[in-house]
C-alpha positions in Angstrom: 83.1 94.9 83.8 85.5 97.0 86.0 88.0 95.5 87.8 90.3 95.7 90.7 93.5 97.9 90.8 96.5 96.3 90.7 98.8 98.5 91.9 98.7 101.7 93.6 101.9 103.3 92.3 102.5 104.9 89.5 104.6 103.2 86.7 107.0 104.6 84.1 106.0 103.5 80.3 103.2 100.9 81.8 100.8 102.2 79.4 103.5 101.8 76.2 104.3 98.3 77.4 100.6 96.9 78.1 99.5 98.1 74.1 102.7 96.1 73.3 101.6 93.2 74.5 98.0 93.1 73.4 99.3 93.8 70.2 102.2 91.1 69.6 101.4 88.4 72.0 99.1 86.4 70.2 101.6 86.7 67.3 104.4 86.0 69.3 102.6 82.8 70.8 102.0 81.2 67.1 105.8 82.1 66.3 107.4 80.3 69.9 109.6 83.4 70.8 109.1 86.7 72.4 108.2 89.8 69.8 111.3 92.4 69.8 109.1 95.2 70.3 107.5 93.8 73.5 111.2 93.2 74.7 111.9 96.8 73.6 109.2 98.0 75.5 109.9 95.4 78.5 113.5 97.3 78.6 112.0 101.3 78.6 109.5 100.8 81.6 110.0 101.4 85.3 108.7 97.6 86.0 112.7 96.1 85.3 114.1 98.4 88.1 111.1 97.5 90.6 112.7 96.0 93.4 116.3 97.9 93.0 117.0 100.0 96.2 116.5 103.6 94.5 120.1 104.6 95.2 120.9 102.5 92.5 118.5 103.3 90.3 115.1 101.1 91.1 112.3 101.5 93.0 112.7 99.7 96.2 109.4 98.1 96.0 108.3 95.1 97.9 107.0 92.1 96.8 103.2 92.8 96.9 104.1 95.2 94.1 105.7 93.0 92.0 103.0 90.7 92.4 100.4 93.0 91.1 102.3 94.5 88.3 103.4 90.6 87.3 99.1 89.8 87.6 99.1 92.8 85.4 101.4 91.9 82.8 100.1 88.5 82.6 96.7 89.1 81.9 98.0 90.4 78.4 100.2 88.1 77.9 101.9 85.4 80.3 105.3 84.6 78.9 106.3 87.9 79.2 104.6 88.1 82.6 107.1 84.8 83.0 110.3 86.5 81.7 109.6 89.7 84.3 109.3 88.0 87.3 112.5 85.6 86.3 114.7 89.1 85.8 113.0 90.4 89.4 113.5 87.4 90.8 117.5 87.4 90.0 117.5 91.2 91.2 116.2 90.5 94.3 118.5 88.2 95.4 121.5 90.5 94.4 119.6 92.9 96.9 119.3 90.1 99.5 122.9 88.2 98.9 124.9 90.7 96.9 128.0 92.4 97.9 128.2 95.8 97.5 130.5 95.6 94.3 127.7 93.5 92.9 124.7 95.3 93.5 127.2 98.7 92.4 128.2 97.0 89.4 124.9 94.7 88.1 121.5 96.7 90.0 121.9 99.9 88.0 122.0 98.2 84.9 119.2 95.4 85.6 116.7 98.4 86.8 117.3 100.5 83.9 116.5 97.4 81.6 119.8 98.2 80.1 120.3 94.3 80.9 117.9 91.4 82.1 118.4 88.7 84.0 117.3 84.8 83.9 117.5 82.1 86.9 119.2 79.3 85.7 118.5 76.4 88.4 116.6 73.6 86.5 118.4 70.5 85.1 117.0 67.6 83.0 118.2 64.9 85.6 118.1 66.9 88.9 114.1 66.9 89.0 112.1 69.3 90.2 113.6 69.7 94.0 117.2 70.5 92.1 119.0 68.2 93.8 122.2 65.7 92.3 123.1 68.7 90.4 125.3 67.3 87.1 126.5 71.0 86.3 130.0 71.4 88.3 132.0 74.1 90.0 135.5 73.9 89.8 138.1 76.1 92.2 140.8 76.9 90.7 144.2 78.2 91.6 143.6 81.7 91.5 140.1 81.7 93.2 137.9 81.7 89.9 135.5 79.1 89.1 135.4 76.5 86.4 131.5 75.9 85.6 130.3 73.5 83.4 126.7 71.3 82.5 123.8 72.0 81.4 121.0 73.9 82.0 116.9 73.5 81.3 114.1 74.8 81.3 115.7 78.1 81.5 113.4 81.2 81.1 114.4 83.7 78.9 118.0 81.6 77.5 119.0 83.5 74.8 117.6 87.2 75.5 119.3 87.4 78.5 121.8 89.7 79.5 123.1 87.8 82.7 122.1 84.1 84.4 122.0 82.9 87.8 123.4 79.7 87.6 122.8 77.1 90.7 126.0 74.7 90.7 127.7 71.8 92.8 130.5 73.3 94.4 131.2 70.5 96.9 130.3 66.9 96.7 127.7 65.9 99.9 126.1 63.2 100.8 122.1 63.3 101.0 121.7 66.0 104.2 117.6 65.8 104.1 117.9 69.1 102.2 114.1 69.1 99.9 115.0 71.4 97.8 118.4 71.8 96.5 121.5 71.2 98.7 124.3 72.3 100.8 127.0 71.3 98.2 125.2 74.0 96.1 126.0 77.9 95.4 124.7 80.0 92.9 126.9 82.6 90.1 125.8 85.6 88.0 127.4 85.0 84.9 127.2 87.4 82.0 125.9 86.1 78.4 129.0 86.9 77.0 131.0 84.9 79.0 132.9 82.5 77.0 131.7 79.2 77.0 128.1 79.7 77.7 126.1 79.1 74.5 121.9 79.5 75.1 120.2 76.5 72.8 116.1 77.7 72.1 115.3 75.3 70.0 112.5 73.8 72.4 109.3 74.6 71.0 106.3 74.6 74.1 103.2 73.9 74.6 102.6 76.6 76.7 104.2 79.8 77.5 105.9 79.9 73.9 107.0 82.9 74.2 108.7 83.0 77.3 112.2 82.0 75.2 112.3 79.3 77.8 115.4 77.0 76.6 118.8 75.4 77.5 121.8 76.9 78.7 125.3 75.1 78.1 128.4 75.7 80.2 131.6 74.6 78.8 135.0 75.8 81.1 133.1 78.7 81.8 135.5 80.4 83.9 134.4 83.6 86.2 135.9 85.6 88.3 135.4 84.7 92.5 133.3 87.6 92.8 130.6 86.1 90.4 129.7 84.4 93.5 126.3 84.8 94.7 125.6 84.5 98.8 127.7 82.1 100.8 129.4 79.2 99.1 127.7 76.0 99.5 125.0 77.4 100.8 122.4 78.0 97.9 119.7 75.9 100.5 119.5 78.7 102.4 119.1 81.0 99.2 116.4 79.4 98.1 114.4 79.1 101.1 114.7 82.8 101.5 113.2 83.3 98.3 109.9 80.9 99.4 109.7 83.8 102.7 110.1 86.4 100.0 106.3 86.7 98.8 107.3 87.0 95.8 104.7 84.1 93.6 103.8 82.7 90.4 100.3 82.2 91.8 100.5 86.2 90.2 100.8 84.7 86.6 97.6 82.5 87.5 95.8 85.0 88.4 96.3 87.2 85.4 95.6 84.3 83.4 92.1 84.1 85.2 91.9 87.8 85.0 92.6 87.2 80.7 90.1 84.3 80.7 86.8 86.4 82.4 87.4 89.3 80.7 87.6 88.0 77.0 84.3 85.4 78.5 82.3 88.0 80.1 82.8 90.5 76.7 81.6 87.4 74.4 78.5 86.8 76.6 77.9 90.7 76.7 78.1 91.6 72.9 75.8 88.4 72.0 73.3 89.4 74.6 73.4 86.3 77.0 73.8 88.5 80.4 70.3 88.3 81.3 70.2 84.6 81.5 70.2 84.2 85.1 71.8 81.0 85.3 74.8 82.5 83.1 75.0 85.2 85.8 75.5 82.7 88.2 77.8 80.7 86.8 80.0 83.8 85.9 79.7 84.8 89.8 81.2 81.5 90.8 84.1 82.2 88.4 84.9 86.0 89.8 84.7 84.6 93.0 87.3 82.0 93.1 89.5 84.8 90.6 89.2 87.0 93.7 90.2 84.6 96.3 93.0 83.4 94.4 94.3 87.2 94.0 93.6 87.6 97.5 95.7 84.5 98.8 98.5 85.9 96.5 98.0 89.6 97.9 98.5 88.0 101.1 101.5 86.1 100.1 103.2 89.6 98.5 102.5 91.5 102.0 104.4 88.6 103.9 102.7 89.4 107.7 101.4 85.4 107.8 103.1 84.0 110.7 104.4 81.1 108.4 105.0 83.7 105.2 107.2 80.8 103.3 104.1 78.5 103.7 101.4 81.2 102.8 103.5 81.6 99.1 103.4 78.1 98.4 99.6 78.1 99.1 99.8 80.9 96.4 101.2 79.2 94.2 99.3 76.1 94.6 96.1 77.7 94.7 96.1 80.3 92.1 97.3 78.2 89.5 94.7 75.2 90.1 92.0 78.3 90.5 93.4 79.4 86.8 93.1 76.1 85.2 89.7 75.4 86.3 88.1 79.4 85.3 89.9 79.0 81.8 87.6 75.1 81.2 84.5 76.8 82.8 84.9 79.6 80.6 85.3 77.9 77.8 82.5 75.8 78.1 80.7 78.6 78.7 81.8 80.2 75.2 80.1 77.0 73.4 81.7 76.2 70.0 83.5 79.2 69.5 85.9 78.1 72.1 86.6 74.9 70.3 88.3 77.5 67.0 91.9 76.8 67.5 92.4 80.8 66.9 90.4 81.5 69.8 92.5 83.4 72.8 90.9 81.0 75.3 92.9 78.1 74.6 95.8 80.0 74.6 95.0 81.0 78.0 94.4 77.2 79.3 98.1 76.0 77.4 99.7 78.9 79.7 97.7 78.3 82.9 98.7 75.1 82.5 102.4 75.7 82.3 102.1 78.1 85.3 101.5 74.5 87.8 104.6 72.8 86.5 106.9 75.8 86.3 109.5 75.8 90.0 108.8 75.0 92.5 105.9 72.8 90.7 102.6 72.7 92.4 103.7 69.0 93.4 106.4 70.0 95.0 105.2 72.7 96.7 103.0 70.5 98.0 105.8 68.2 99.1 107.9 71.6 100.8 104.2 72.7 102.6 103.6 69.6 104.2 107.2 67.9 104.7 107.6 70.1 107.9 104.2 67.9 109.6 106.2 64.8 109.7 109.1 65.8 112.1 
């Protein structure tokens, strides 16, 4: 069954990565961490340097590309789908926020793969909408930072070569902020700072591959430069990054994409596709694949008048869209989808994960519709 292109350009050591990952993924699901050789292969392609301007080394794509090469990736295997968009996610803001000895100093180096990056915002009692943040910022004397707390939920702890750490750096009092606050700012901290020690000992249900773990911070002192966009100001970070276009509604959608094609290839080989009903049924499915993909094409191109809101919709949509092909599908693939071995329920553990990975599809809710009721 042919499908749609997902990107137009053409992509250094795409075709080395995407045998990588249909050859370890499934191994590296039942094992809970990431195969070294899809890492490997994650590191040598042109997809870590994406959104890196290309004086220093990247692409200067825009987000509707990294959209489409994230749907790409995840359609062979989401967690590492997860751990892309994470590290092109922390490059972009350096583009956005980053001084010019940051971007000199960290870009080259995160598009060449020579290091990735990680985001991590998430904390165990600070909920989904990041707020009452118990990992603290300390000033010191000389103008570095004292950080310390704890980190979840943190995708690729462990693997990566440099985190973007959200902290409280001023105490405030509840300022209406949704998501996060103005007492917040963010710091790229190398892995080998002392101090920070990556714990992956959680073991998912979904996405187990995605090395998604716990990040400590004990005294970890950097430097004042490690300071990412304007101090106390990580609010206004993270809304930029809802305008971006940038969505996990892409993961969903390569999840669908994963889902029809291993559904459509059973039903072909045992000789079902003349059952009109079956037809049918499998229309309805590529039709609500293609509108999701479309909503998140839409969000990646960012000309909504609302592009914030139309990324959240994304996200919302696509991963719902996701969860409901892989249960039709399955259905559809009668007992065999009921062998624990079989791919499918692989593919409903992840699209699962995808709705309750930031902002979760409740809160997205909650940051769409807020705005009706001022």
């Amino acid at each position: 069954m042919p499908t749609a292109e997902l990107s137009d350009a053409p992509a250094t050591g795409r075709g080395t990565l995407l045998a990588a990952l249909a050859e370890h993924a499934a191994a590296a699901d039942r094992e809970g961490r990431p195969s070294p050789e899809v890492l490997a292969a994650v590191r040598a392609s042109d997809v870590t340097g994406l959104v890196a301007p290309p004086h220093l080394g990247g692409a200067g794509a825009g987000q509707l590309a990294v959209n489409r090469r994230i749907a790409e990736i995840a359609r062979h295997d989401p967690s590492t789908a997860i751990i892309v968009f994470q590290h092109l996610a922390v490059s972009s803001r350096i583009v956005e926020w980053g001084t010019a000895e940051q971007q000199r100093d960290l870009l080259p180096r995160l598009a060449s793969g020579e290091w990735l990056a990680a985001s991590a915002w998430s904390e165990s009692g600070a909920g989904a909408a990041k707020r009452n943040l118990a990992t603290i910022a300390e000033e010191l004397p000389d103008g570095s930072w004292s950080i310390s707390g704890g980190k979840a939920f943190t995708t690729g702890a462990g693997l990566a070569d440099v985190y973007l750490v959200l902290a409280q750096t001023t105490q405030v009092e509840d300022d209406g902020e949704v998501y996060g606050s103005t007492g917040q700012s963010f710091f790229l901290i190398p892995a080998d700072t002392p101090g920070i020690t990556p714990d992956t000992s959680l073991d998912l249900v979904g996405m187990r591959a995605s090395a998604t773990g716990f990040i400590e911070l004990d005294n970890c002192v950097v430097p004042a430069g490690a300071m990412l966009g304007p101090r106390d100001g990580a609010n206004r970070v993270i809304a930029g990054v809802r305008q971006s276009g940038a969505t996990l509604g892409a993961v969903a959608v390569g999840i669908a994409e994963a889902a029809w094609d291993h559904a459509f290839e059973a039903a072909r080989k045992r000789g079902l596709l003349d059952q009109q009903g079956l037809r049918f049924r499998l229309t309805e499915v590529r039709t609500r694949i293609e509108a999701a993909r479309a909503l998140v094409e839409r969000a990646g191109r960012c000309d909504a008048p609302d592009p914030g809101a139309v990324t959240l919709h994304s996200k919302i949509f696509a991963g719902e869209v996701a969860e409901e092909v892989v249960q039709t599908l399955a259905r559809l693939l009668g007992s065999a989808g009921y062998v624990i071995s079989n791919p499918i329920n692989r593919m409903a553990r992840d699209a699962r994960a995808v709705a309750l990975m930031g902002p979760t599809n409740d809160l997205a809710r909650e940051l769409v519709s807020t705005p009706w009721t001022l």
